[in-house]
C-alpha positions as CSV (number, residue, x, y, z in Angstrom):
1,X,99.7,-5.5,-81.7
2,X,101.8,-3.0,-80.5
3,X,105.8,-2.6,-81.6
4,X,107.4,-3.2,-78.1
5,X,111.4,-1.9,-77.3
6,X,111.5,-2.7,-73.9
7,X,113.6,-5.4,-72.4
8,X,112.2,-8.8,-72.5
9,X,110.9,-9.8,-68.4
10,X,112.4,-13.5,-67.7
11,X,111.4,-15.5,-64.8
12,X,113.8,-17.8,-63.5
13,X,113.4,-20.6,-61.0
14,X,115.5,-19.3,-58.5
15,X,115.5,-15.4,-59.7
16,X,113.6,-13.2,-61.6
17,X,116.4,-11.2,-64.5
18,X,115.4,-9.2,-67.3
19,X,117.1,-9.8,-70.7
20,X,116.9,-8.0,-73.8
21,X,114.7,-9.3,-76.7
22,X,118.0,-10.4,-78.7
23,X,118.6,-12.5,-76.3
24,X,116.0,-15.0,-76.9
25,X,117.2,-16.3,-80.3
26,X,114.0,-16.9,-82.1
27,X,110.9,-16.5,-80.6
28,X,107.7,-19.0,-81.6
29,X,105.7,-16.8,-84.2
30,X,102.7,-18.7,-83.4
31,X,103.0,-16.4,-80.1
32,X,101.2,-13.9,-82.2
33,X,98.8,-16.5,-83.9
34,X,95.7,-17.7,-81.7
35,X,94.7,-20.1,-84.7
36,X,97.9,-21.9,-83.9
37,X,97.0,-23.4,-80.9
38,X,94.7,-26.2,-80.1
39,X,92.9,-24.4,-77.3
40,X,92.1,-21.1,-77.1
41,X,89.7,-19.4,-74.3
42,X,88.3,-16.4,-73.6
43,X,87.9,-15.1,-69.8
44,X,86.6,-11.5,-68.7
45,X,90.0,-9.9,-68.7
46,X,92.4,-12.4,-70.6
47,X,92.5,-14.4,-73.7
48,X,94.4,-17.8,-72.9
49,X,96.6,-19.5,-76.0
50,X,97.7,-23.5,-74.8
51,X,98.4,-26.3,-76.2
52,X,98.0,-28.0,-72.4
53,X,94.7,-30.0,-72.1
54,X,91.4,-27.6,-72.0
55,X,91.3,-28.7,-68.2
56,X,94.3,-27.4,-67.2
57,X,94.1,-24.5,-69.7
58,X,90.7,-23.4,-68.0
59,X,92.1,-23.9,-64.6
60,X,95.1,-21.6,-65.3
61,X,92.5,-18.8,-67.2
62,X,90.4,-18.6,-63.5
63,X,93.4,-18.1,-61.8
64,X,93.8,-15.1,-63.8
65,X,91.2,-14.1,-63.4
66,X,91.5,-14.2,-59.7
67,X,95.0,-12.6,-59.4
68,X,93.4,-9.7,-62.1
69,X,91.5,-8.9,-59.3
70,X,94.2,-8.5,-57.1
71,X,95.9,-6.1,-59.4
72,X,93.0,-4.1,-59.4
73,X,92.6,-4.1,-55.8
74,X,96.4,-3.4,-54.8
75,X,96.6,-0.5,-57.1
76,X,93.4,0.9,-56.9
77,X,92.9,1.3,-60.3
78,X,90.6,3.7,-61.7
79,X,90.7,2.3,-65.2
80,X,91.7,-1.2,-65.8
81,X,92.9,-2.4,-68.8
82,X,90.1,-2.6,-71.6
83,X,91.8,-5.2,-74.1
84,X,92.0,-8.6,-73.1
85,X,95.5,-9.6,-72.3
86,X,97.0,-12.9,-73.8
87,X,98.8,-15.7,-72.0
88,X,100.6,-18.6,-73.6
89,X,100.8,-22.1,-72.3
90,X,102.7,-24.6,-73.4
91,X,102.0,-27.9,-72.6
92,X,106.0,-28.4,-70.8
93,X,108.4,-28.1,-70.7
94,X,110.5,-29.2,-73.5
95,X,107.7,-27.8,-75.5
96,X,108.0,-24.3,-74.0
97,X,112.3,-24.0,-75.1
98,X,111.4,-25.9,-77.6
99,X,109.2,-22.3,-78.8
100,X,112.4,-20.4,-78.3
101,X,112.1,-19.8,-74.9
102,X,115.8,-19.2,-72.9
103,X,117.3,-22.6,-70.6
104,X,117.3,-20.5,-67.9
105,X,113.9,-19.8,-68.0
106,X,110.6,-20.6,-66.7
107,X,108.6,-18.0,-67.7
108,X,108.4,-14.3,-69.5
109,X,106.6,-11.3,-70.6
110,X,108.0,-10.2,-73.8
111,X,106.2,-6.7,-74.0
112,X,102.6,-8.4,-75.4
113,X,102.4,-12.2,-74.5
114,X,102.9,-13.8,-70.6
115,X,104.6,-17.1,-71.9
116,X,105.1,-20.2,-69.5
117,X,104.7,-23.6,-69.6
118,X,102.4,-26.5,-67.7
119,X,103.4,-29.5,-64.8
120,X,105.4,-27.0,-62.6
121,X,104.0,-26.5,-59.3
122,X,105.5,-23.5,-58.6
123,X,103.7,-21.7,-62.1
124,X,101.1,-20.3,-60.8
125,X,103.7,-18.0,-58.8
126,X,105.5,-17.2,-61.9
127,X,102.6,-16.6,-63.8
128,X,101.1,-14.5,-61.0
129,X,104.2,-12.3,-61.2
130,X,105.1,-11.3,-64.4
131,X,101.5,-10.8,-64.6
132,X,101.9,-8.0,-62.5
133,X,104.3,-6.9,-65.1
134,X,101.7,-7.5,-67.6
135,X,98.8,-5.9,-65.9
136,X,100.5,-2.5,-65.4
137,X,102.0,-2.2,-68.9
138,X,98.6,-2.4,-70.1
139,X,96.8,-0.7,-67.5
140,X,99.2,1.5,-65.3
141,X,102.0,3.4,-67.9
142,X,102.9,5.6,-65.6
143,X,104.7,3.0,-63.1
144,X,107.2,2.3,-65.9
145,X,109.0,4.8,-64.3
146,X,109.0,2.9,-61.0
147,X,112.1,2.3,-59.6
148,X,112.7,-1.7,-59.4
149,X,112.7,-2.1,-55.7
150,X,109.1,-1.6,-56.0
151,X,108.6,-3.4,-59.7
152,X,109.8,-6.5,-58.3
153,X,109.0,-6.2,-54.7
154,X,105.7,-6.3,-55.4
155,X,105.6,-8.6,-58.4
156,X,107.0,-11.1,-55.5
157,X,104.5,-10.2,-53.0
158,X,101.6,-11.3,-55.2
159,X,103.4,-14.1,-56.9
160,X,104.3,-15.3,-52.9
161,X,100.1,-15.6,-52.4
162,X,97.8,-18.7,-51.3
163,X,94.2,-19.5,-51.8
164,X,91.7,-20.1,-49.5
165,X,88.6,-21.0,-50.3
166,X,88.4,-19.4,-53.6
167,X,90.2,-16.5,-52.8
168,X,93.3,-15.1,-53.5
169,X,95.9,-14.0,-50.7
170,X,98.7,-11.9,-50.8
171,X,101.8,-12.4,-48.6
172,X,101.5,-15.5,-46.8
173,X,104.6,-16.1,-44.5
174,X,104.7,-19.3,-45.4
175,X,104.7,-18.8,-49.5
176,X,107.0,-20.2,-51.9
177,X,108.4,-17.2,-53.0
178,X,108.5,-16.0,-49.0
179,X,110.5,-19.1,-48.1
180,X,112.7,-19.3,-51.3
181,X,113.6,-15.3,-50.5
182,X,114.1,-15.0,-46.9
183,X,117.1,-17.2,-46.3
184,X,119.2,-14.8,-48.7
185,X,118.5,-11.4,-47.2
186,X,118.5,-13.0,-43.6
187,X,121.5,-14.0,-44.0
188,X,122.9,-11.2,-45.7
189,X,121.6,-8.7,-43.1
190,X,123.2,-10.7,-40.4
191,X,125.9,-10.2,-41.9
192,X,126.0,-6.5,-42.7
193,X,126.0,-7.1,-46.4
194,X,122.3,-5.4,-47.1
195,X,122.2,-2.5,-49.6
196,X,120.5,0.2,-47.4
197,X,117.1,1.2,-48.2
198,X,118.4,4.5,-48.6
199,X,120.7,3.2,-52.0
200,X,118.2,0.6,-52.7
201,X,115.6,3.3,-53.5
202,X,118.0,5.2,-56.3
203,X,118.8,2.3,-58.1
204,X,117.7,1.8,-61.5
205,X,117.3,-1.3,-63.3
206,X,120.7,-1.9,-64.5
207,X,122.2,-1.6,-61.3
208,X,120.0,-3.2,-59.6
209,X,120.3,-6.8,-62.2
210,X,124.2,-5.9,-61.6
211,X,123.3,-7.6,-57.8
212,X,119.8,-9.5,-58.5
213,X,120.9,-12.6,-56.3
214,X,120.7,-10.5,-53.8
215,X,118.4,-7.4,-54.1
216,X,115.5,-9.5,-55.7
217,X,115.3,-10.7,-51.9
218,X,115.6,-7.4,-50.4
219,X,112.7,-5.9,-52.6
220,X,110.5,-8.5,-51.8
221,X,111.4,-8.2,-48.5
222,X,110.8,-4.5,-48.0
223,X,107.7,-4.8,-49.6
224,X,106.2,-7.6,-47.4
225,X,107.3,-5.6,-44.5
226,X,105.6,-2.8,-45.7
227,X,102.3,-4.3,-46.5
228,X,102.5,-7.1,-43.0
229,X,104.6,-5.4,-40.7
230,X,104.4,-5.9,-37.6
231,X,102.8,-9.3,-38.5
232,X,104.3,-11.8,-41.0
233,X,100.7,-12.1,-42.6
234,X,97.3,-11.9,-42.3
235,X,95.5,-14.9,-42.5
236,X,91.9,-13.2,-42.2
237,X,92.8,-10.0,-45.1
238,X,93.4,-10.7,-48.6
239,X,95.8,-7.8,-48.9
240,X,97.5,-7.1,-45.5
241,X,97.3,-3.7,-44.1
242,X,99.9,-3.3,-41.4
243,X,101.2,-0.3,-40.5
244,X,103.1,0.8,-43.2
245,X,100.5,0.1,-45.9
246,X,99.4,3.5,-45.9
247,X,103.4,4.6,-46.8
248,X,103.1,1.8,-49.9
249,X,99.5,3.1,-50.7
250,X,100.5,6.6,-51.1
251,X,103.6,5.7,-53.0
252,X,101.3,3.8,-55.2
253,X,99.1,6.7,-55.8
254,X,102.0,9.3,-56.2
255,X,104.1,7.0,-58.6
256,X,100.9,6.4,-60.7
257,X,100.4,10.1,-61.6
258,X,102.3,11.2,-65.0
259,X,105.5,13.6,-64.3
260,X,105.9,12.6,-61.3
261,X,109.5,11.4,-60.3
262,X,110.8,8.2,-58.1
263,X,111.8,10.2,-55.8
264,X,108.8,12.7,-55.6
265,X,106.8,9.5,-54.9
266,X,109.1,8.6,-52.0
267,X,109.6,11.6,-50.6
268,X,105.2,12.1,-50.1
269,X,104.9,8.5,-49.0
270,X,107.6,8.3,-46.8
271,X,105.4,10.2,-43.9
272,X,103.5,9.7,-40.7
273,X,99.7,9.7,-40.6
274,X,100.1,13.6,-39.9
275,X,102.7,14.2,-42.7
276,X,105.9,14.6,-40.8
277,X,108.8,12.8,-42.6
278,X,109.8,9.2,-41.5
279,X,112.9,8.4,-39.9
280,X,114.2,6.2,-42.2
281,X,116.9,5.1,-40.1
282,X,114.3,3.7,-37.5
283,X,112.2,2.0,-40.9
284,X,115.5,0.3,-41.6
285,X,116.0,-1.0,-38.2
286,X,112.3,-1.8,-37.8
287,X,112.9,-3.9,-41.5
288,X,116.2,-6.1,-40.4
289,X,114.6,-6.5,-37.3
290,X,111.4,-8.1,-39.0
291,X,113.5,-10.0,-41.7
292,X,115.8,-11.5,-39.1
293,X,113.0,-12.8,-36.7
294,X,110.8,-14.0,-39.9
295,X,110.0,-17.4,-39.6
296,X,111.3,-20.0,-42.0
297,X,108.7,-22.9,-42.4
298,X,107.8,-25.3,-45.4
299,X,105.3,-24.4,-47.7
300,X,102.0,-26.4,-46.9
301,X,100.9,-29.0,-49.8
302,X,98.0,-26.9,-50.8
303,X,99.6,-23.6,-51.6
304,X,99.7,-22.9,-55.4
């Protein structure tokens, strides 16, 4: 296992902070243990740790599974991660602090192990998103240096997903994370209180925890706008391409490559399909426009 010094990822009900690893108190050390829990499986890409019934534990391994393959897909991968990543389910709750998780908490990635719990309808969101975290630390290095407008934008997009016949989407309108976001920045645009992309971009992570209630919905926002806009979502794609995807797809590409900088990645995504520069006043415009007409609905029973 490897010696991690990164801060600790935390996923909060209502927000998604990062911590440092002191803040957790004790940690369980049978999160390093696989003969410690009851049920342990082994999927293509993951291994799953639980202490939830096998049912449940199998059901939560193939959705995994499923989101790995979103990953892939989204970031275009050349080489995935070779070593099976581990996830760690408690059977609830109370179990779940009871391992040394934070209160505040409902899920985390602490550098090695994707810790949550099971019963909470809204987990396979959480687990969806700081598996993102996951997937990259493993398999991407290179976007540790991604600026956390992106980091958590997209993190939200894929935990904000539905499935469809087996099938894994990515930015329904009418997602839990979509619906639990938009209300925030809408209002917050409306009223002129919005960081501008321009600022939101330069942030690094400190600064950008300093104001989390707020920008957590702004990156997700941006993000979904980027990958859906001028639609809201794409029933019919898996992975909307609207028409900014290509300005996220190149920022993906430029922001994977070693020495790179944030703001070289930017600066070569943020162009037209001929390579003249964007006018990122008219992107902003285009983005409040899009986040104040996005419709607020309730999130149909069978989204996960």
């Amino acid at each position: 296992m490897r010696e991690v010094h990164r801060p600790v990822r935390i996923l909060l009900l209502s927000l998604l902070v990062l911590f440092p690893a002191a803040a957790y108190g004790r940690q369980d050390k049978d999160l390093n243990n696989s003969k410690k829990w009851p049920v342990v499986l082994k999927g293509e890409h993951y291994q799953l740790w639980a202490s939830t019934p096998e049912k449940e534990a199998q059901d939560i391994l193939r959705f995994m599974e499923l989101v790995y393959t979103t990953y892939t897909q989204l970031l275009d991968l050349p080489r995935p991660p070779t070593q099976k990543m581990v996830i760690v389910v408690y059977k609830d709750r109370a179990e779940y602090l009871a391992g040394g998780a934070p209160g505040i908490s409902a899920a985390y990635y602490n550098g090695t192990r994707l810790v949550g719990y099971s019963g909470d309808k809204a987990m396979h969101c959480y687990f969806a998103h700081e598996g993102f975290h996951q997937f990259t630390d493993w398999g991407l290095k290179a976007i540790h240096k991604a600026p956390p407008w992106f980091t958590e934008g997209m993190a939200d997009c894929i935990g904000n997903h539905v499935i469809r016949d087996g099938k894994f989407y990515v930015c329904p309108k009418d997602g839990l994370i979509a619906q639990g976001r938009i209300r925030t920045i809408q209002a917050a645009i409306s009223k002129q209180q919005q960081l501008p992309l321009a600022k939101l971009f330069e942030l690094e992570q400190p600064a950008f925890m300093a104001q989390a209630s707020l920008l957590y919905p702004e990156a997700w926002s941006f993000c979904h706008f980027l990958m859906a806009y001028p639609e809201y979502d794409d029933p019919k794609a898996q992975i909307p391409h609207g028409r900014y995807w290509k300005v996220l797809q190149r920022y993906i590409v430029a922001i994977s490559k070693s020495g790179v900088k944030p703001a070289q990645a930017l600066e070569a995504a943020l162009v037209d399909e001929k390579g003249r520069p964007l006018d990122l006043a008219v992107l902003e415009k285009e983005w409040q426009a899009y986040v104040l007409a996005f419709p607020l609905e309730k999130p149909s029973k069978d989204k996960k």
